[in-house]
BATORVEX-202910 format. One line per field, with one value per residue: x, y, z negated of N, C-alpha, C, O in turn. Coordinates in steps of 0.05 Angstrom, whole numbers. Atoms other than C-alpha are relative to their C-alpha. Layout:
BEGIN
n.X = X|...
n.Y = Y|...
n.Z = Z|...
ca.X = X|...
ca.Y = Y|...
ca.Z = Z|...
c.X = X|...
c.Y = Y|...
c.Z = Z|...
o.X = X|...
o.Y = Y|...
o.Z = Z|...
This chain:
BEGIN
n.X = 17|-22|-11|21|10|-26|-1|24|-11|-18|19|19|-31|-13|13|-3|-16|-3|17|-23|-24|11|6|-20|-11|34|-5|-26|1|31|1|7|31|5|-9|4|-8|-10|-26|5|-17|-1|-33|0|-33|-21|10|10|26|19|-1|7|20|14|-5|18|37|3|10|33|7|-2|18|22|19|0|-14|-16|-27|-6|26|7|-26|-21|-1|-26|-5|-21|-14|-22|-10|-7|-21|15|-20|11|31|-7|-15|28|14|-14|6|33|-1|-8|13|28|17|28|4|-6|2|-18|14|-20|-5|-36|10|19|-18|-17|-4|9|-27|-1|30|10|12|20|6|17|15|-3|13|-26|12|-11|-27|13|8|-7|-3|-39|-31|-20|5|15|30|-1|22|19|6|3|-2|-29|-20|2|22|2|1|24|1|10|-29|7|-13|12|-1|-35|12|21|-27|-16|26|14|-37|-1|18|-17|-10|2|-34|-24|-12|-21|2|-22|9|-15|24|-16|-6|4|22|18|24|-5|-5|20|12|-12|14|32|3|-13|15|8|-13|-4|23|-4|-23|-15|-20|-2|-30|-4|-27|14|-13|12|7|15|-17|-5|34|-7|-24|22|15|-13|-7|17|3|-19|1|19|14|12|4|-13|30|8|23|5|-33|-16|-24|2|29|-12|-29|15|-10|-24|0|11|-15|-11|15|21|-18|-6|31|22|11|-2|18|-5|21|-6|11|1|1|10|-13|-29|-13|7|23|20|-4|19|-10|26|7|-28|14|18|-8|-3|34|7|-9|14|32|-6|-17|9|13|-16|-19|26|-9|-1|-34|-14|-7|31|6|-17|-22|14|-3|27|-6|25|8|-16|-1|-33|-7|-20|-3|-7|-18|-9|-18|-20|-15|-13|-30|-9|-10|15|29|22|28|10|12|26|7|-16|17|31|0|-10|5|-4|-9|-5|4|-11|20|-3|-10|30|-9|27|-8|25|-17|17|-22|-20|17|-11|8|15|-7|18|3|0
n.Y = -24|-21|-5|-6|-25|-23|-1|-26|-34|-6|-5|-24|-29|-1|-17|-28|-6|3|-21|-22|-6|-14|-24|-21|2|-11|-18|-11|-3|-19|-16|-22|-21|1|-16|-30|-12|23|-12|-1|-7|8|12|-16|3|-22|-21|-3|-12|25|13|-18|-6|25|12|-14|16|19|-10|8|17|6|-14|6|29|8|4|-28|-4|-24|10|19|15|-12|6|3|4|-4|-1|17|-22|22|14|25|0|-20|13|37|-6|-12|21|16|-4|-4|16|-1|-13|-2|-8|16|-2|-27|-1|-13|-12|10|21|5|12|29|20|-12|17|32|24|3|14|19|18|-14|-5|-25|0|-17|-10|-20|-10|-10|22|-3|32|11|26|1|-3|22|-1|18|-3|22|-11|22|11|-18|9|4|-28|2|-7|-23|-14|8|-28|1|-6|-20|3|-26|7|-5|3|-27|-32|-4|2|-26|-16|4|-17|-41|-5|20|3|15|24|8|-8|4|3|14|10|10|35|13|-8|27|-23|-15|20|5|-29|2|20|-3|-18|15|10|-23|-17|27|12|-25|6|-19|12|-1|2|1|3|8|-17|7|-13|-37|-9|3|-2|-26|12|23|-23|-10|27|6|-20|5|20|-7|1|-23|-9|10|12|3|26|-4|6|-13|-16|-3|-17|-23|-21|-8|-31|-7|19|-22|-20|6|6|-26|-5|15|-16|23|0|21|0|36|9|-10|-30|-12|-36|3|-10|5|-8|27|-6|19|17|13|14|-1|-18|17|-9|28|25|13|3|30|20|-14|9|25|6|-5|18|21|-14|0|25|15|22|-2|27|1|-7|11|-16|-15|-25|-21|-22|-8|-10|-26|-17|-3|-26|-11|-23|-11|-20|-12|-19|2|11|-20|7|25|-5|13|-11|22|-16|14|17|2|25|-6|-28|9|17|-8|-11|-24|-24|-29|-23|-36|-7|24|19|2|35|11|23|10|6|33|16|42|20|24|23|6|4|21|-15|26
n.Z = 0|-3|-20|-21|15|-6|-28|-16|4|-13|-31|4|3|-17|-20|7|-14|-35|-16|1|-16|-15|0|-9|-30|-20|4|-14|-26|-1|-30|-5|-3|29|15|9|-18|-24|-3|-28|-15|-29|-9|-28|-14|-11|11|-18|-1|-2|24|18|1|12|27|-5|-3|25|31|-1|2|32|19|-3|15|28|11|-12|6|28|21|7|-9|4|-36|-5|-27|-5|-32|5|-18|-26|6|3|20|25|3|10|19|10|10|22|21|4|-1|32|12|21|-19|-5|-36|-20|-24|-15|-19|-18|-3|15|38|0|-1|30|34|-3|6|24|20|-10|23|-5|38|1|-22|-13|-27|-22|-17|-18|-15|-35|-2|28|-10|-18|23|9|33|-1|-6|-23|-32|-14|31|21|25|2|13|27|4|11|-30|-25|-20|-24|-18|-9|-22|-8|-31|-23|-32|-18|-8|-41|-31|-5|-9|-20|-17|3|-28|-15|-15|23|-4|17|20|21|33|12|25|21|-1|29|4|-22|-15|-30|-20|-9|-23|-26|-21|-15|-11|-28|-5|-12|-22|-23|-9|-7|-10|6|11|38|15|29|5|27|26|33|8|-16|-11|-13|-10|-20|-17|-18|-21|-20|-30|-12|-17|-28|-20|-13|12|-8|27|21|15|26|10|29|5|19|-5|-11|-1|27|-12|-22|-10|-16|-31|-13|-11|-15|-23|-8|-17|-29|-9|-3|20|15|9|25|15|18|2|24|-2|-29|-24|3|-17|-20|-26|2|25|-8|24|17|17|8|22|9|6|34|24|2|11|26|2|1|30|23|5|21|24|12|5|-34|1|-27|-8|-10|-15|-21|-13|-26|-3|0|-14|-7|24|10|-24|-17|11|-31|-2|-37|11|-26|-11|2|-34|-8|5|2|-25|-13|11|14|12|23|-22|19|16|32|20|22|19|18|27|6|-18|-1|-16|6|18|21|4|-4|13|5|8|10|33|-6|25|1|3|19|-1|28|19|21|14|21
ca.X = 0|58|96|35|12|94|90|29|58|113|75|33|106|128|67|64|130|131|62|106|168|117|83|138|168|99|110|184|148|85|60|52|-19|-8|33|17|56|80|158|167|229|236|300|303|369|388|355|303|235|212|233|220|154|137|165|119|57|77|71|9|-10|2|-33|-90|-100|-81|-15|14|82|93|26|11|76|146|173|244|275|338|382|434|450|469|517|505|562|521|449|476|504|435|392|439|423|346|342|376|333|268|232|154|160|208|185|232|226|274|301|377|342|285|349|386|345|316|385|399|325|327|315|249|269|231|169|181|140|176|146|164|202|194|207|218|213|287|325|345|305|262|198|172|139|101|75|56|47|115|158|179|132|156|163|106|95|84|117|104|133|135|107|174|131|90|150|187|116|103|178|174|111|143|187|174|251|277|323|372|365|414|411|453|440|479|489|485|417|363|310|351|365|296|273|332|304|236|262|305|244|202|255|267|188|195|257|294|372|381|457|478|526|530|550|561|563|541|608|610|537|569|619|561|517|571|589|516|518|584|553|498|444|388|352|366|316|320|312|286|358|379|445|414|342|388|438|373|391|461|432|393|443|486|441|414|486|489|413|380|319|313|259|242|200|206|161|183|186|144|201|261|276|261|219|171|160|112|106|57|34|97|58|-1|39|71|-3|-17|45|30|-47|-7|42|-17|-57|3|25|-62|-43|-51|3|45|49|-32|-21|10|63|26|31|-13|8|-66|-87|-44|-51|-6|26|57|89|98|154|138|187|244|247|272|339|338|375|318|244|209|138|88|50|-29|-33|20|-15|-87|-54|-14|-31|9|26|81|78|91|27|49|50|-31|-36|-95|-70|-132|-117|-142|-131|-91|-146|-132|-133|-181|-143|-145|-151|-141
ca.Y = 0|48|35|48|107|133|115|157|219|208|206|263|311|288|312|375|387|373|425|476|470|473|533|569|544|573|636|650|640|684|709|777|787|776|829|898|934|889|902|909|913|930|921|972|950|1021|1090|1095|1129|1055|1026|1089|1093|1019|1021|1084|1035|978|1028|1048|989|966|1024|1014|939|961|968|1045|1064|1099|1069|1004|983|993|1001|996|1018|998|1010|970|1032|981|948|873|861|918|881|808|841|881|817|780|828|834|766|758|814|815|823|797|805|836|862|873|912|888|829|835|839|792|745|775|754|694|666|691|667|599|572|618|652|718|717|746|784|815|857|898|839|829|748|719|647|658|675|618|626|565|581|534|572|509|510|575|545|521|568|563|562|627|665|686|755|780|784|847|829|904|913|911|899|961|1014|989|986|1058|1078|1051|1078|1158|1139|1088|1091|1053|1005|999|1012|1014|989|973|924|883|805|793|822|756|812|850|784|768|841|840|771|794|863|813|778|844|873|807|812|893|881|926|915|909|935|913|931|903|938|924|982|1067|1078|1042|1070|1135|1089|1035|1093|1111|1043|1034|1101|1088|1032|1071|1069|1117|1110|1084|1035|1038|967|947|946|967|996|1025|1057|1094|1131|1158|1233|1216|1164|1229|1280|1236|1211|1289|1304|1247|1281|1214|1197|1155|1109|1052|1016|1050|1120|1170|1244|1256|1312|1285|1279|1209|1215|1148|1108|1055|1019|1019|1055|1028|1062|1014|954|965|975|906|877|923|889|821|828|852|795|752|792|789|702|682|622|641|566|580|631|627|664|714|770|828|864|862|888|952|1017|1024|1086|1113|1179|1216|1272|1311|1362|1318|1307|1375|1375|1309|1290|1243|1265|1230|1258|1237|1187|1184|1117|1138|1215|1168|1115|1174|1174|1234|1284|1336|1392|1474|1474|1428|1371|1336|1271|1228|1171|1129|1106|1032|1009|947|891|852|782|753|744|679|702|661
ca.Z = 0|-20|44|80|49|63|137|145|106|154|221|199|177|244|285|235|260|340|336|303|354|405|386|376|446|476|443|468|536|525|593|624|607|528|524|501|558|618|638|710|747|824|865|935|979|1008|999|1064|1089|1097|1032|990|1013|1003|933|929|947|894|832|858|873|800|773|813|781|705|702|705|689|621|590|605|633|636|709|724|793|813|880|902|960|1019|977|982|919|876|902|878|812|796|809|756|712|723|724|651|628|580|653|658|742|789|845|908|969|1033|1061|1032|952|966|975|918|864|896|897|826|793|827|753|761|686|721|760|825|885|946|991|1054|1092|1164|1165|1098|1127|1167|1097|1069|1002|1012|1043|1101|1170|1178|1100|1074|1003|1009|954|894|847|813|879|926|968|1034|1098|1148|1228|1253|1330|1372|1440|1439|1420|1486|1527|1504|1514|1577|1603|1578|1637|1682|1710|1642|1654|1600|1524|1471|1401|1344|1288|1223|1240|1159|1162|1185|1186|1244|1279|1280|1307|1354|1389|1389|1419|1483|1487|1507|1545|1593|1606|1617|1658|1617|1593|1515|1499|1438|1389|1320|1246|1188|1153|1153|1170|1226|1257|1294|1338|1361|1384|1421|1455|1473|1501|1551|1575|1603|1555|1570|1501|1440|1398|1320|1295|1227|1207|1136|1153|1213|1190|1124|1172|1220|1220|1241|1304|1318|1322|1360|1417|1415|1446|1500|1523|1513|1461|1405|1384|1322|1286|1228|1224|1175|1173|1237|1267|1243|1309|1340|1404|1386|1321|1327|1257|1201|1146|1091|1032|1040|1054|977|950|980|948|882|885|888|833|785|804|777|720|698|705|779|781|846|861|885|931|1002|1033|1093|1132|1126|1188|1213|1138|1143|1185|1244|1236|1312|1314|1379|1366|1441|1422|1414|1498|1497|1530|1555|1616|1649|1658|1601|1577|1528|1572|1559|1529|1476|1463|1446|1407|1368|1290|1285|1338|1341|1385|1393|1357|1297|1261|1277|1234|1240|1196|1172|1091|1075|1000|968|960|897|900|843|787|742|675|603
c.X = 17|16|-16|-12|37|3|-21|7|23|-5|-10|20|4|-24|-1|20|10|-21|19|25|-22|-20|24|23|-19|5|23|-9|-29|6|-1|-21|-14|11|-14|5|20|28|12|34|-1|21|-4|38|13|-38|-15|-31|-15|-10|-12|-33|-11|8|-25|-26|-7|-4|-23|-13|-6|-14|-25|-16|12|31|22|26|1|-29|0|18|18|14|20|7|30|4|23|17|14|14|-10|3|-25|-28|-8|2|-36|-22|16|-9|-27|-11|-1|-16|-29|-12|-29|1|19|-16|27|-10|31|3|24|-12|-20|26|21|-3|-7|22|6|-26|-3|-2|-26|5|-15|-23|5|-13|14|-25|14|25|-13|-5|16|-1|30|15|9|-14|-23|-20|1|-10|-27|-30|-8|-5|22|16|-4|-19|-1|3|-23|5|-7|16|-20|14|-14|-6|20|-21|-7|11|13|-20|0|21|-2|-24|4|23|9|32|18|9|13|1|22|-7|26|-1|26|-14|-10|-22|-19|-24|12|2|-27|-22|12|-13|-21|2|17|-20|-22|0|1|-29|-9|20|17|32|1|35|3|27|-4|22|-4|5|-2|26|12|-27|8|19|-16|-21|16|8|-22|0|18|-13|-29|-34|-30|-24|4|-18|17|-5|-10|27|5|19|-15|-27|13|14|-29|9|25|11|-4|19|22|-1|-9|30|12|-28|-16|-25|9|-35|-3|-21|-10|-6|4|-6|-6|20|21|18|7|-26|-28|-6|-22|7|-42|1|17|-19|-21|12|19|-29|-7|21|2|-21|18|14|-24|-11|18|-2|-31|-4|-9|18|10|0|-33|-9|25|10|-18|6|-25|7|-35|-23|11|-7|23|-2|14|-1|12|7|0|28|25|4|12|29|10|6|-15|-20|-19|-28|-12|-22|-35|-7|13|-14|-40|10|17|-21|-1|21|6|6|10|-19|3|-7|-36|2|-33|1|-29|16|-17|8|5|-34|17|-8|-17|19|-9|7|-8|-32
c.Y = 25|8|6|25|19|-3|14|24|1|10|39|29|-5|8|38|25|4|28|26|9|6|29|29|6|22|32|11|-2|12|12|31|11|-4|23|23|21|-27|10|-5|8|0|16|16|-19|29|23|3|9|-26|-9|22|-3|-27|3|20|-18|-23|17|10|-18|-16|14|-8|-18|1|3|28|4|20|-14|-28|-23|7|-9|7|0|-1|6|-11|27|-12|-13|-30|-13|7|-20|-26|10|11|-19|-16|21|2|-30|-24|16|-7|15|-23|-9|17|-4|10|11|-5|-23|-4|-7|-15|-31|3|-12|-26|-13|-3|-9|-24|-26|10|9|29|-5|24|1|17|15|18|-11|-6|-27|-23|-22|-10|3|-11|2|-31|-4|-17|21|-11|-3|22|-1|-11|13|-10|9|33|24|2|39|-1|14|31|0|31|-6|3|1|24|21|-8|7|26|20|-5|7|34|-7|-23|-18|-18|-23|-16|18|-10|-5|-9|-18|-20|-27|-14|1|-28|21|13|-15|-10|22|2|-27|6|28|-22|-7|28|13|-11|15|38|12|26|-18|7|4|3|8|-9|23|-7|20|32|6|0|12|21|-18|-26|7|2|-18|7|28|1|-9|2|-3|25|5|-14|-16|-9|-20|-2|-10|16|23|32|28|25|20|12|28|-6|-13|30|24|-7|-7|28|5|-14|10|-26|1|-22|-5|-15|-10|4|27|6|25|6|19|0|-12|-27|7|-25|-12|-9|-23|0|12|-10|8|-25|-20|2|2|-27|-18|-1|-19|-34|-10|9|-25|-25|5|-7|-38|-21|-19|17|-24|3|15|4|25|14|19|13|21|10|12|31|17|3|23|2|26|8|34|17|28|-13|-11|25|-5|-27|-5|-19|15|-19|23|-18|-16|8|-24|9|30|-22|-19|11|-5|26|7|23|13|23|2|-12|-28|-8|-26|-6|-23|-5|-20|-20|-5|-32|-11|-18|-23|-9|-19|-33|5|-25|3
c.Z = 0|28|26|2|15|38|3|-1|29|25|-5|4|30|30|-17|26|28|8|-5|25|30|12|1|35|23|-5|7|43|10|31|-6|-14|-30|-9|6|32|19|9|28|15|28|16|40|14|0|-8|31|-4|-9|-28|-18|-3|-10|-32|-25|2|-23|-14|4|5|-26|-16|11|-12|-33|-9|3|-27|-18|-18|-12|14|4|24|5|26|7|33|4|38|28|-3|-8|-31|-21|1|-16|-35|-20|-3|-17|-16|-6|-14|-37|-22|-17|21|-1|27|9|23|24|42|22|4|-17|-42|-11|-7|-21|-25|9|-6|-39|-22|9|-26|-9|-41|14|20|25|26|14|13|33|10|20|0|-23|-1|6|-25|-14|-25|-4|-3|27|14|1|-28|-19|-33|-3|-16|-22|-17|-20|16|15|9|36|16|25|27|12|38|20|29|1|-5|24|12|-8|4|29|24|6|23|18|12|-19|2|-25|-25|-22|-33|-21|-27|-11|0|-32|-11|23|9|25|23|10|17|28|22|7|23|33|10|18|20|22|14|13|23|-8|-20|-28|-4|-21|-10|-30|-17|-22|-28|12|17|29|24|27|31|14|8|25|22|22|21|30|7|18|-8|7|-20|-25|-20|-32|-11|-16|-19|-30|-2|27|-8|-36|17|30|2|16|24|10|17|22|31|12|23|27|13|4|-21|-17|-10|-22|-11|-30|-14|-26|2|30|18|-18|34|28|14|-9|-23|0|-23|-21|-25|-36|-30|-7|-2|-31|-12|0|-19|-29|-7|-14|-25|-30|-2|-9|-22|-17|-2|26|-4|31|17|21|24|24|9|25|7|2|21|13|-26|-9|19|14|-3|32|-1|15|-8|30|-1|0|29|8|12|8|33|29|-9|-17|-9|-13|18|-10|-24|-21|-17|-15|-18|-17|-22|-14|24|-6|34|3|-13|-32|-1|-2|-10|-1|-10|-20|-36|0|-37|-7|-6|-12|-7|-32|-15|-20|-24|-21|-8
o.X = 16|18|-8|-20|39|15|-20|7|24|3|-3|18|2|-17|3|15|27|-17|29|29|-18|-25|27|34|-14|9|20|5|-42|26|-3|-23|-38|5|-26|-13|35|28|21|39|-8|25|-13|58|32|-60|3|-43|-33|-33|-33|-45|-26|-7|-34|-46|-29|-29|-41|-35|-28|-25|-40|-40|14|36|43|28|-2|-30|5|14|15|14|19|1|43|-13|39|37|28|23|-26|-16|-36|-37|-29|-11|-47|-35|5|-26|-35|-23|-16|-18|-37|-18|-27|-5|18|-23|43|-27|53|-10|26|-7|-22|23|37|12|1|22|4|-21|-27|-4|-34|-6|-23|-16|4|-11|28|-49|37|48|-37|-28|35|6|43|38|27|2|-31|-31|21|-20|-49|-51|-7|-2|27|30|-24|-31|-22|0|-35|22|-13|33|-45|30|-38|5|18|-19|-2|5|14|-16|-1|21|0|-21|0|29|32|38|41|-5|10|5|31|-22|44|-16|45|-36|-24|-27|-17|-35|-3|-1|-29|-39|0|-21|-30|-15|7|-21|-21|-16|-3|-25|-27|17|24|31|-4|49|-5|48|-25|41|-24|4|0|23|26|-29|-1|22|-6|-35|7|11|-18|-5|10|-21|-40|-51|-20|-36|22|-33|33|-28|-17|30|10|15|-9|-28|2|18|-21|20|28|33|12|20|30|16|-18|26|28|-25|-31|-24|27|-53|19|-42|-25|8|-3|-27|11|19|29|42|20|-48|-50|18|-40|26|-67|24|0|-26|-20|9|24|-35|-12|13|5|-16|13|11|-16|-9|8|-11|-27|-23|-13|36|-7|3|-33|-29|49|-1|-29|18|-47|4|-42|-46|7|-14|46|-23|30|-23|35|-8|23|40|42|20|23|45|31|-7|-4|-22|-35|-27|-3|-36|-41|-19|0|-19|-54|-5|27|-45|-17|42|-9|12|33|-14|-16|-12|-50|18|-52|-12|-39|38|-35|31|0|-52|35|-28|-10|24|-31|32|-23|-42
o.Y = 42|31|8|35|40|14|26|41|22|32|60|49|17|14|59|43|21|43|40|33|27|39|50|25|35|45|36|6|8|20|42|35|-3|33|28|30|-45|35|-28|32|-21|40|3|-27|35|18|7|6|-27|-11|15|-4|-28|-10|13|-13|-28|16|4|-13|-27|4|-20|-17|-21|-2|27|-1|44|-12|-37|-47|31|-32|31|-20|19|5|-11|22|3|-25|-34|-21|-9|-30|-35|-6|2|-20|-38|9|3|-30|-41|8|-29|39|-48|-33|41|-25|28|3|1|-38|-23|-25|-24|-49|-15|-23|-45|-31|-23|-14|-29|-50|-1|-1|42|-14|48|-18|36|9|10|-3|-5|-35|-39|-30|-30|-5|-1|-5|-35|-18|-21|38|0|-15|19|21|-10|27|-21|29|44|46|-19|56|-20|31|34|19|36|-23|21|23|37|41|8|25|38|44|17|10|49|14|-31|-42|-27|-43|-39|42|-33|8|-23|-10|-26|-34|-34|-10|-33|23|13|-7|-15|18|3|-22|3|31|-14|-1|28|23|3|26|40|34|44|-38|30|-15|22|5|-7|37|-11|9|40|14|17|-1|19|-7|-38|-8|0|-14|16|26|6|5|-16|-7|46|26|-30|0|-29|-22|21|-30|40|45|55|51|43|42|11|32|3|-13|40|31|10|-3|32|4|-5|0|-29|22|-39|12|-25|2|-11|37|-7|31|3|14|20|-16|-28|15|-15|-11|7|-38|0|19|-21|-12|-42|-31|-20|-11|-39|-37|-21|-30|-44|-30|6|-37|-46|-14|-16|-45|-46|-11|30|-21|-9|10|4|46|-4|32|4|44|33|16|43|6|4|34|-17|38|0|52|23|39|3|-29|26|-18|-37|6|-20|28|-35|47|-41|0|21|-22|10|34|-19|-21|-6|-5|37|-3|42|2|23|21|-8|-41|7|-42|7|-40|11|-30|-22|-6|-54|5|-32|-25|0|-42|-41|6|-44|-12
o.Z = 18|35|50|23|28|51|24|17|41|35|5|18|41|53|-4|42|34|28|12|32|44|34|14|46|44|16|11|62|31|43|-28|-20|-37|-30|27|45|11|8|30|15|38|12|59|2|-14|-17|47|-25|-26|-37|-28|-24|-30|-46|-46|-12|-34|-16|-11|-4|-29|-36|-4|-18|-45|-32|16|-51|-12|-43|-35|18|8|32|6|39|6|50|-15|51|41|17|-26|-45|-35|-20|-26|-49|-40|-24|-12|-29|-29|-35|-48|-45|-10|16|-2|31|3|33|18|59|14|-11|-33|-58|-33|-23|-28|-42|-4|-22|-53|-45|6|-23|-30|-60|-5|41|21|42|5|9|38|10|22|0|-20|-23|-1|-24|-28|-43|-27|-20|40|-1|5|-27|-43|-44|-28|-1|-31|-11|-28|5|21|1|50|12|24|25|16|52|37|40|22|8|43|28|14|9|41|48|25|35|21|16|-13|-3|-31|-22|-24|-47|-11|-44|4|-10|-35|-32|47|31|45|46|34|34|50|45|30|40|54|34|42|36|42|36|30|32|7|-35|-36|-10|-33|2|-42|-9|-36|-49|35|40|40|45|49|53|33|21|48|46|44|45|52|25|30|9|14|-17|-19|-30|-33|-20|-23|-33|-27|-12|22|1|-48|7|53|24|38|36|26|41|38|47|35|47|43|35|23|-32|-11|-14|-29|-7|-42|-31|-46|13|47|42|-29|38|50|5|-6|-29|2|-22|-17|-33|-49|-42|-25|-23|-41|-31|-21|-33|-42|-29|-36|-39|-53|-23|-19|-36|-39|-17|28|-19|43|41|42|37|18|6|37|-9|8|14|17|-20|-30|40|6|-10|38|-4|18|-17|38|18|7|32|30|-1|-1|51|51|-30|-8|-11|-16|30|-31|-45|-42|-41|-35|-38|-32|-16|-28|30|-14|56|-5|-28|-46|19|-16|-1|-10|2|-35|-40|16|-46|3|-12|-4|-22|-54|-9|-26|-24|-17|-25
C-alpha cells in the first residue's frame, strides 16, 4: 500500500513538474498578439523612391490593421544603404533581437534575413520583390504554399513589355536601347530577361552593361551610349534605381531619353516610367504582416503577386524630350494611359488610390 501510495505521489510531482516546464516554455514564446505593444522591425536595402515609398505603405498598412508606431507598436527601420556586408550584418542582428515580425522591403534583404532566420526565431513578411521564387530562399513557383513556415509575403513582377511598347511607339525609329544592371541582383536578372524577351518581339537591340556598384553607374551609361544606344531603360535594379539623378544627367548630355519601371518624382527627369503605385503595394504587405502579427500562421497563406491588386502608376515627363537628338513625342496611347502628366502647364496627376485589403485574421 505504502509503495503504491509513493509511486502515485511520484507520477503526480512528475506531471506537476513537465506542466510547469511547459508553461513556462509557452510563455518565453508568447506570440505577437499577447503582447501589449508588438515590436516590429523593417529592413530597406538602399535609400530609393521605390523602396522608401513601399516602406511608407507597410507602416500604414500596419496602422491601418491596429498596429501604429509609437502606441501600439514599436517600429524599427533599418538601411543596409546598398551594402550587401552591412544588409547580412543588420539581419543578424534583427534576427537575434526581441523582434515579434520583421518586415523587409527588396530582393537583396528579403534574402538577408531569410538566410539569417532559417531557424524561423523571427516571424518574417517581405514585400516589394519582383520574383521571390528565383532567390534561393526556398519558395517553389510550382507550390505557392511552399515556404517556410515562418516566412510568407508578396511578390510584385513590374510591367517591362509596356514601357518598351510605349517607348517605342514615342518613336517608331527605335532600334537599340541601352541598359545597365547588377548580376548579384536575381530581381535585375529576371527584369533583364523579361526586358530581351520584349525587345526580340519589338525588334529592338538590348545593350547591356553590367555593375556592381554606384560607382561604377556613370561608366556603363557611357558604354551603352558608344555603342549607339538611343535610349536608355532603367531596370528594377537596386544599384541602378538609387543613382537615377546621375543616369539622368548623364544621358541628358548624349541628347537621348531615359525610361524605367520604377516611377518617382514625376520631373526628375526620365521621359517614361511605367510601374505601379509602390505606396499601395507596402499597405498590401503592411495588411499582411498585421494579419500575422493578430495570429494568422504564415504556413496558411500562399506566396502571390498582387500586381493586378495595385494601381499602375505611368508617368509621362513631355518636357524631358527637350533637346533630344531624335524626334520622339508623347505618342497618344502613352498621353491616355498617363496617370500623371508633365507639361509647360504642370504637373496633372490622376493617380486612382485603392486600400490594403486585410486578409481575415485567425484570432485566439
Amino acid at each position: 500500500m505504502w509503495l503504491t501510495f509513493k509511486r502515485l505521489a511520484l507520477g503526480i510531482s512528475l506531471i506537476v513538474l513537465t506542466s510547469g516546464v511547459l508553461l513556462l516554455s509557452d510563455l518565453g514564446r508568447q506570440t505577437p498578439a499577447r503582447r501589449s505593444i508588438a515590436r516590429i522591425a523593417i529592413l530597406q536595402h538602399v535609400s530609393s523612391p521605390v523602396l522608401d515609398d513601399g516602406i511608407t505603405g507597410m507602416i500604414q498598412g500596419l496602422a491601418e490593421h491596429g498596429f501604429t508606431k509609437g502606441t501600439t507598436a514599436v517600429i524599427d527601420r533599418y538601411n543596409a544603404e546598398a551594402d550587401m556586408a552591412v544588409g547580412n550584418a543588420i539581419a543578424r542582428q534583427i534576427v537575434s533581437g526581441d523582434y515579434d515580425l520583421v518586415m523587409t522591403s527588396s530582393t537583396p534583404s528579403m534574402q538577408a534575413v531569410a538566410n539569417a532566420n532559417r531557424d524561423g526565431q523571427v516571424l518574417h513578411v517581405f514585400g516589394v520583390v519582383a520574383d521571390p521564387f528565383s532567390a534561393g530562399i526556398g519558395l517553389d513557383r510550382a507550390d505557392p504554399m511552399k515556404h517556410p513556415k515562418h516566412m510568407v509575403g508578396q511578390s510584385t513582377f513590374l510591367p517591362v513589355d509596356e514601357a518598351f511598347r510605349l517607348m517605342k511607339e514615342s518613336l517608331p525609329g527605335l532600334t537599340n536601347v541601352g541598359t545597365a544592371w547588377n548580376p548579384a541582383e536575381t530581381n535585375s536578372r529576371a527584369f533583364v530577361m523579361a526586358a530581351r524577351e520584349v525587345c526580340r518581339k519589338l525588334g529592338i537591340t538590348l545593350l547591356e552593361a553590367n555593375v556592381d556598384n554606384t560607382s561604377g553607374v556613370v561608366q556603363a551609361v557611357q558604354s551603352v551610349i558608344a555603342r549607339g544606344a538611343q535610349a536608355f531603360w532603367i531596370p528594377g535594379d537596386n544599384v541602378m534605381m538609387s543613382t537615377i539623378p546621375t543616369i539622368v544627367e548623364t544621358i541628358r548630355r548624349a541628347g537621348i531619353p531615359a525610361f524605367s519601371i520604377s516611377p518617382g518624382k514625376p520631373d526628375r527627369g526620365t521621359f517614361i516610367d511605367v510601374g505601379l503605385d509602390f505606396v499601395e503595394v507596402g499597405r498590401l504587405a503592411g495588411a499582411l504582416a498585421a494579419s500575422v502579427l493578430h495570429g494568422t500562421e504564415p504556413s496558411t497563406i500562399p506566396i502571390r503577386d498582387v500586381l493586378d491588386e495595385v494601381p499602375k502608376r505611368i508617368v509621362i515627363n513631355a518636357l524631358a524630350l527637350k533637346g533630344l537628338k531624335e524626334p520622339w513625342r508623347v505618342s497618344q496611347a502613352a498621353r491616355q494611359a498617363a496617370t500623371v502628366l508633365v507639361d509647360e502647364t504642370g504637373i496633372h496627376d490622376r493617380s486612382p488610390t485603392k486600400p490594403a485589403d486585410l486578409p481575415s485574421p485567425a484570432r485566439d
